[in-house]
N, CA, C and O atoms as CSV, one atom per row, in Angstrom:
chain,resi,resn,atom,element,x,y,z
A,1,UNK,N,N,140.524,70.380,7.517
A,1,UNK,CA,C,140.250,68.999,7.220
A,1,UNK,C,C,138.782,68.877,6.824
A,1,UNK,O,O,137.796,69.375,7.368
A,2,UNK,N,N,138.870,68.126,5.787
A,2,UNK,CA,C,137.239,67.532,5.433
A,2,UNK,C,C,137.102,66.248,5.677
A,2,UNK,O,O,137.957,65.367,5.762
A,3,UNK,N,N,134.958,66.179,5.875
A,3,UNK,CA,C,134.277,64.685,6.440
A,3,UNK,C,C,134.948,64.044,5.671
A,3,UNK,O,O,135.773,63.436,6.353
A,4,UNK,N,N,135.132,63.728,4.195
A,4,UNK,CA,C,135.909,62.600,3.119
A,4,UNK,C,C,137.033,62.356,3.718
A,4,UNK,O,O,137.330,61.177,3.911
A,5,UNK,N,N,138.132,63.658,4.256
A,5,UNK,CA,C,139.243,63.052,4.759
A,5,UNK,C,C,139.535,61.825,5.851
A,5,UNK,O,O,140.082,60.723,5.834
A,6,UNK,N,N,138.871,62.639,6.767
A,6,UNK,CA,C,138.172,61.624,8.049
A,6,UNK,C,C,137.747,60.647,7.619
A,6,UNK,O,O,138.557,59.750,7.855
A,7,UNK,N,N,137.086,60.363,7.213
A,7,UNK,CA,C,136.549,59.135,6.934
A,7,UNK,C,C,137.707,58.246,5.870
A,7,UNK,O,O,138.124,57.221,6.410
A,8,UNK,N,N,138.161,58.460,4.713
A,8,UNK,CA,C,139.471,57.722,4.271
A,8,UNK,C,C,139.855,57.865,5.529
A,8,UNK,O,O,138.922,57.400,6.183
A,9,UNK,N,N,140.886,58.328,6.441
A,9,UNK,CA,C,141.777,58.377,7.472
A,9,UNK,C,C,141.168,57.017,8.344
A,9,UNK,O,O,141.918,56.185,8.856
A,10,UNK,N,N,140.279,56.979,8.383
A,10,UNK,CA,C,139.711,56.280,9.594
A,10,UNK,C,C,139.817,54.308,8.612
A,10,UNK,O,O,140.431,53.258,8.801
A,11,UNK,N,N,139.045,54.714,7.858
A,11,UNK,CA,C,139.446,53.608,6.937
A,11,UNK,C,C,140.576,53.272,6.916
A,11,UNK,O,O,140.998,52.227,7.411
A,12,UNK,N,N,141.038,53.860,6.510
A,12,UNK,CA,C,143.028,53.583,5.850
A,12,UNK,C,C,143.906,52.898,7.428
A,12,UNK,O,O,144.522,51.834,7.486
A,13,UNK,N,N,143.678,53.982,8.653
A,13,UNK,CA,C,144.113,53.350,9.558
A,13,UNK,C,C,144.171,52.466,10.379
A,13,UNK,O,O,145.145,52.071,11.019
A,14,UNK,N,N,142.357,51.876,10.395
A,14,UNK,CA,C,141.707,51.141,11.457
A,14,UNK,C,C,141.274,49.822,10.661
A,14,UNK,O,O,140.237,49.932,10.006
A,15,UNK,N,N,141.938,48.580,10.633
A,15,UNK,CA,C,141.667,47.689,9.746
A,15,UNK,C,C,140.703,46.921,10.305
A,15,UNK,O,O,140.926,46.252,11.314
A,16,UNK,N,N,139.451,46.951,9.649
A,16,UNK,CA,C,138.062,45.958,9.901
A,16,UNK,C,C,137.215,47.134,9.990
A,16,UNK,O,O,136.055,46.722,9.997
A,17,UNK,N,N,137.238,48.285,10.054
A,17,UNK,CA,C,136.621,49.550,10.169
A,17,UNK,C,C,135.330,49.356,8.699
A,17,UNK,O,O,135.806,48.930,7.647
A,18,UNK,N,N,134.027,49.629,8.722
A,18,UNK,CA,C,133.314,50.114,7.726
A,18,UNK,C,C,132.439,50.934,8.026
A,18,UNK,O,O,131.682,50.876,8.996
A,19,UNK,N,N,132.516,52.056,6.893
A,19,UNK,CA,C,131.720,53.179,7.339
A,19,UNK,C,C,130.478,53.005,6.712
A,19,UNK,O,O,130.478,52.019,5.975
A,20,UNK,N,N,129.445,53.608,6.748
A,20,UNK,CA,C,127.808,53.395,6.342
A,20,UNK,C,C,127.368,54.900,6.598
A,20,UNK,O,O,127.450,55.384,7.727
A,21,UNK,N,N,126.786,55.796,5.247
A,21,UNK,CA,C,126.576,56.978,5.343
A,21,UNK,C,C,124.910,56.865,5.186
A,21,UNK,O,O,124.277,55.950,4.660
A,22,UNK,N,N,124.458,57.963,5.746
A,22,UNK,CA,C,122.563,58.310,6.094
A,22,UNK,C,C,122.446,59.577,6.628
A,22,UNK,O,O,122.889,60.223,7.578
A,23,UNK,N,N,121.709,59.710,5.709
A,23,UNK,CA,C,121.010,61.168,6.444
A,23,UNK,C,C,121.932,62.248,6.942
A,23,UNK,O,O,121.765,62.924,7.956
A,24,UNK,N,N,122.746,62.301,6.242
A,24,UNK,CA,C,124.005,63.568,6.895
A,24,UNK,C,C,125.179,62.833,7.896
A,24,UNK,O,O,126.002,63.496,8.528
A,25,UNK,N,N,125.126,61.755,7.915
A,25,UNK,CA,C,126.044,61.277,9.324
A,25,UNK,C,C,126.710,59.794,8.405
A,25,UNK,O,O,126.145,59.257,7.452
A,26,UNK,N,N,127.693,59.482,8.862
A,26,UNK,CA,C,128.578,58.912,8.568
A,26,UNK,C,C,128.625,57.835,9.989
A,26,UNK,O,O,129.294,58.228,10.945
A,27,UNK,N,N,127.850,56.385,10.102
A,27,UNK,CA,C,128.662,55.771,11.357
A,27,UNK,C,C,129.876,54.775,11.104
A,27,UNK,O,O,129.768,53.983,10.168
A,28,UNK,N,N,130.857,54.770,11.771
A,28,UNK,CA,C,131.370,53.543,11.818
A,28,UNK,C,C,131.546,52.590,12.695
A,28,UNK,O,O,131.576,52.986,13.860
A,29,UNK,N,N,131.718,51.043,12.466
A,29,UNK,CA,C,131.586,49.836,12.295
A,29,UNK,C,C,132.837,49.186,12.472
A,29,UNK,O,O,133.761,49.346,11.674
A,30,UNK,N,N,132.927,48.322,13.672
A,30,UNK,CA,C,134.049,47.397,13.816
A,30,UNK,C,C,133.692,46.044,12.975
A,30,UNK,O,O,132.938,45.364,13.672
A,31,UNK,N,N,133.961,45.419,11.744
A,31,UNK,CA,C,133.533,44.446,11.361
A,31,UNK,C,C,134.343,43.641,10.783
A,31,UNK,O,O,133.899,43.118,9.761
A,32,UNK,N,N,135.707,43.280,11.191
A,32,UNK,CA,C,136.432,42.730,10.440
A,32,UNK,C,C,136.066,41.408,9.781
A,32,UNK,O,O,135.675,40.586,10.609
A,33,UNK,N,N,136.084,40.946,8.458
A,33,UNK,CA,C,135.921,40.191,7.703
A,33,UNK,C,C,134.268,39.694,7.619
A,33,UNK,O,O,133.815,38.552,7.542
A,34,UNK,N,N,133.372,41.366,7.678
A,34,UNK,CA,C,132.272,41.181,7.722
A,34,UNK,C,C,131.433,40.544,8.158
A,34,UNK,O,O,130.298,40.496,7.686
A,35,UNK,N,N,132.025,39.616,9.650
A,35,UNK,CA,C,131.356,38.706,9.864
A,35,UNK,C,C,129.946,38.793,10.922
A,35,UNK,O,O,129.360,37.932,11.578
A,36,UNK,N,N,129.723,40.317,10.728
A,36,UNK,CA,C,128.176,40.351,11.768
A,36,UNK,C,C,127.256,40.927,10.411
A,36,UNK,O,O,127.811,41.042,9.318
A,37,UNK,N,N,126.282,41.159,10.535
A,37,UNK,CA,C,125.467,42.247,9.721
A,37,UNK,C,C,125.991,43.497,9.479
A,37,UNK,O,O,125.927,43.956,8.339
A,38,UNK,N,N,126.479,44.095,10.344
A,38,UNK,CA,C,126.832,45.494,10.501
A,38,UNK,C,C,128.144,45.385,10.903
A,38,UNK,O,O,129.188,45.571,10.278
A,39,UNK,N,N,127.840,44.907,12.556
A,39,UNK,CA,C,129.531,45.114,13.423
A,39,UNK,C,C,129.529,45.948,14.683
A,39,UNK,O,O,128.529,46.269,15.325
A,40,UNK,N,N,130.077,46.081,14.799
A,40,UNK,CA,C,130.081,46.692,16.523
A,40,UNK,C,C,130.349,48.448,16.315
A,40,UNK,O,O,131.525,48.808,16.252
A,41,UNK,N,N,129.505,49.263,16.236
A,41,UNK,CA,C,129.191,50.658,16.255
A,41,UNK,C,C,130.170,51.203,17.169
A,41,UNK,O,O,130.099,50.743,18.309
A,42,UNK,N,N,131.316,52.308,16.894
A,42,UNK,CA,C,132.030,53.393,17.732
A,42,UNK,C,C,132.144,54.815,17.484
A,42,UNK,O,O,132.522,55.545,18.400
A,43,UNK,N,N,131.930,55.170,16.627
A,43,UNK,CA,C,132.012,56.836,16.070
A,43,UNK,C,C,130.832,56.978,15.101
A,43,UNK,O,O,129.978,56.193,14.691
A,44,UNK,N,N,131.076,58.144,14.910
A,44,UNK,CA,C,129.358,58.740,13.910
A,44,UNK,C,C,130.296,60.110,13.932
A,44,UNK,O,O,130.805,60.735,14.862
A,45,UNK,N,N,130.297,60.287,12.567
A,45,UNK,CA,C,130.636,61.880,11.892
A,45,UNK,C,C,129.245,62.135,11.569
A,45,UNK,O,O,128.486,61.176,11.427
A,46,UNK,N,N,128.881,63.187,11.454
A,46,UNK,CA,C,127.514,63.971,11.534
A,46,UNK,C,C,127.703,65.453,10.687
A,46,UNK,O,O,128.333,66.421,11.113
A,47,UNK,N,N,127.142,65.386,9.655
A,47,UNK,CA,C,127.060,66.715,8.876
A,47,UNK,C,C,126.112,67.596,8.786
A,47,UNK,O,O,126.325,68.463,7.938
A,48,UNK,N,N,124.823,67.706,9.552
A,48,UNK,CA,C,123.767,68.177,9.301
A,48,UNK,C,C,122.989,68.077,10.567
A,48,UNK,O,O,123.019,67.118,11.338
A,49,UNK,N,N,122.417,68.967,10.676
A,49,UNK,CA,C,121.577,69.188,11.620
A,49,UNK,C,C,120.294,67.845,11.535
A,49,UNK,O,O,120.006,67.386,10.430
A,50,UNK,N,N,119.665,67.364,12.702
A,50,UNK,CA,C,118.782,66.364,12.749
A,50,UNK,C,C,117.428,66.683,13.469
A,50,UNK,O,O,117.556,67.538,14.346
A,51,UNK,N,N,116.044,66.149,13.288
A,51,UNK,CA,C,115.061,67.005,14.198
A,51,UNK,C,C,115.050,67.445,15.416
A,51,UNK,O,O,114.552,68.435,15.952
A,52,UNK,N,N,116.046,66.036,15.996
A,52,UNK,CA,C,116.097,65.939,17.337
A,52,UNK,C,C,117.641,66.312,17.910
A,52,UNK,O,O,118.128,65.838,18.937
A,53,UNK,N,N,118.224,67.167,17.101
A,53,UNK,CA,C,119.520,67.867,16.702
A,53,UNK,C,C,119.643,69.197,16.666
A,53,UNK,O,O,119.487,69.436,15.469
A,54,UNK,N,N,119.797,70.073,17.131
A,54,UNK,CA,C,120.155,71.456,15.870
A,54,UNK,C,C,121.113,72.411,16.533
A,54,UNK,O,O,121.627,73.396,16.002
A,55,UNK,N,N,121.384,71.721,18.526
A,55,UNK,CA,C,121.938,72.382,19.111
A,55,UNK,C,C,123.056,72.953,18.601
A,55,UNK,O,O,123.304,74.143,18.792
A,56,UNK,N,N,123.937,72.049,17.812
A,56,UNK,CA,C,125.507,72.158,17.383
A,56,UNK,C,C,125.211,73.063,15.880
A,56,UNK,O,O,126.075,73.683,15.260
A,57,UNK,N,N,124.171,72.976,15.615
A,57,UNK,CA,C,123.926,74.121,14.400
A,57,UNK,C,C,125.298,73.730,12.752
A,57,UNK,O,O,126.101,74.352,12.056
A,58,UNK,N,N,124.774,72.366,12.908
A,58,UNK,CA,C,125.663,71.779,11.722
A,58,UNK,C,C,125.396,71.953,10.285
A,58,UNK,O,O,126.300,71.630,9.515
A,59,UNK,N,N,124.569,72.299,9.924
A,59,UNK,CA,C,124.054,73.467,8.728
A,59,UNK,C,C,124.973,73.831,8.292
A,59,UNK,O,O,125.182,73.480,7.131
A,60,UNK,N,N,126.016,74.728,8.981
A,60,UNK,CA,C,126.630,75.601,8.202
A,60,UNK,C,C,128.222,75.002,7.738
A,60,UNK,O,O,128.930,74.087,8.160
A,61,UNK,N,N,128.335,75.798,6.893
A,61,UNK,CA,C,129.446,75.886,5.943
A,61,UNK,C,C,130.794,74.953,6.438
A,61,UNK,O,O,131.830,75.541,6.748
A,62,UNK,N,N,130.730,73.791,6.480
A,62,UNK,CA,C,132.283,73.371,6.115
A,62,UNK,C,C,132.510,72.757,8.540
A,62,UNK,O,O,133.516,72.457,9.182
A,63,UNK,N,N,131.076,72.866,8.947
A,63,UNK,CA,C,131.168,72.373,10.093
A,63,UNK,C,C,130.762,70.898,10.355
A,63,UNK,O,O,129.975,70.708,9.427
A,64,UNK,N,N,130.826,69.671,11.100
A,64,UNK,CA,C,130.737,68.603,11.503
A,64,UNK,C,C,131.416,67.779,12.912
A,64,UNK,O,O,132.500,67.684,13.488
A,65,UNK,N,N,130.129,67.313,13.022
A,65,UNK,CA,C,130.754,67.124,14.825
A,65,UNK,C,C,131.115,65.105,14.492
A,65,UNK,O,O,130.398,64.186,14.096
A,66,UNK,N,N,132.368,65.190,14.858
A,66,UNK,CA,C,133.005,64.026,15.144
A,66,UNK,C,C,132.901,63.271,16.637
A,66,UNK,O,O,133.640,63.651,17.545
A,67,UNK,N,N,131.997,62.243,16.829
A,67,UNK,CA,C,132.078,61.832,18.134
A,67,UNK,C,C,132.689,60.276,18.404
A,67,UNK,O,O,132.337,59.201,17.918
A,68,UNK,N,N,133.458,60.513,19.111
A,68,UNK,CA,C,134.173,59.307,19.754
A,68,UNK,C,C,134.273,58.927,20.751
A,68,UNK,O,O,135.184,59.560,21.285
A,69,UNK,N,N,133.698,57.918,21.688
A,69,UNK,CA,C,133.387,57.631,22.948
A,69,UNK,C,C,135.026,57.522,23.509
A,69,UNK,O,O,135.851,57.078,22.710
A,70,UNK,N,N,135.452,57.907,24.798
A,70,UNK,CA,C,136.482,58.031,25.212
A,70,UNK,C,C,136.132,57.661,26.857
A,70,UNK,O,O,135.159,58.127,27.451
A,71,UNK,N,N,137.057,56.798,27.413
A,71,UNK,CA,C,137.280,56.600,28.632
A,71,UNK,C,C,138.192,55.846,29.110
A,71,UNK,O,O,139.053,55.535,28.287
A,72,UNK,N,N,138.392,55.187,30.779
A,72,UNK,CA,C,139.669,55.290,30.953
A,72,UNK,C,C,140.297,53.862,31.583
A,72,UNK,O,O,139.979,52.977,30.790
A,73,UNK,N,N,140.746,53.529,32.237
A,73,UNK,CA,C,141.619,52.071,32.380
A,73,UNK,C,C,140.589,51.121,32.504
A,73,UNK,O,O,141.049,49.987,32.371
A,74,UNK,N,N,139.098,51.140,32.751
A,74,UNK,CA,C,138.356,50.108,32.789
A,74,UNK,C,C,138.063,49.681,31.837
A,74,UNK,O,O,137.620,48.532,31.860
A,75,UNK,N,N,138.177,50.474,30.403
A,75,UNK,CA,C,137.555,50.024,29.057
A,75,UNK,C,C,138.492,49.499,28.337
A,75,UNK,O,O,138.089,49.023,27.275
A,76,UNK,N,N,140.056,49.385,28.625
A,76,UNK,CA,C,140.958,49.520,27.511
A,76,UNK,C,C,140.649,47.684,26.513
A,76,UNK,O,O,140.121,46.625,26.854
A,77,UNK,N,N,141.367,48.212,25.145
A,77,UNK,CA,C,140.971,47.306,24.385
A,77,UNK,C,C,142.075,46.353,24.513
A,77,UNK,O,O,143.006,47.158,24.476
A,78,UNK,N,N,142.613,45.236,24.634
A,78,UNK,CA,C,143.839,44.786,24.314
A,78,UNK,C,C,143.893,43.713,23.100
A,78,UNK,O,O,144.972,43.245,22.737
């Protein structure tokens, strides 16, 4: 799988979703019908190593760290 896929995927599935790309990273944005500036921040695809970055060593060839905050019956969305 590639970052483009992910990112269509995430689009295509999650309606109000907008993504905003910088500096190697991809965040997305809960904003349905655009109604904040931005929107409410949940994931960040990341392609590249950052200054304050390099542990995951994202440099190379065809790697990217996908992060998604995850937790458990206290957060659920309804």
């Amino acid at each position: 799988m590639h970052v483009k896929d992910i990112v269509a995927r995430i689009k295509t599935d999650f309606e109000g979703v907008v993504p905003k790309a910088s500096w190697g990273e991809t965040s997305f944005f809960y904003n349905p019908g655009m109604a904040l500036p931005n929107g409410v921040y949940f994931c960040t695809l990341k392609e590249k190593n950052g200054d304050n970055d390099k542990a995951s060593e994202l440099d190379r060839d065809g790697v990217f760290r996908l992060s998604i905050p995850l937790c458990q019956d206290s957060c659920r969305i309804s």
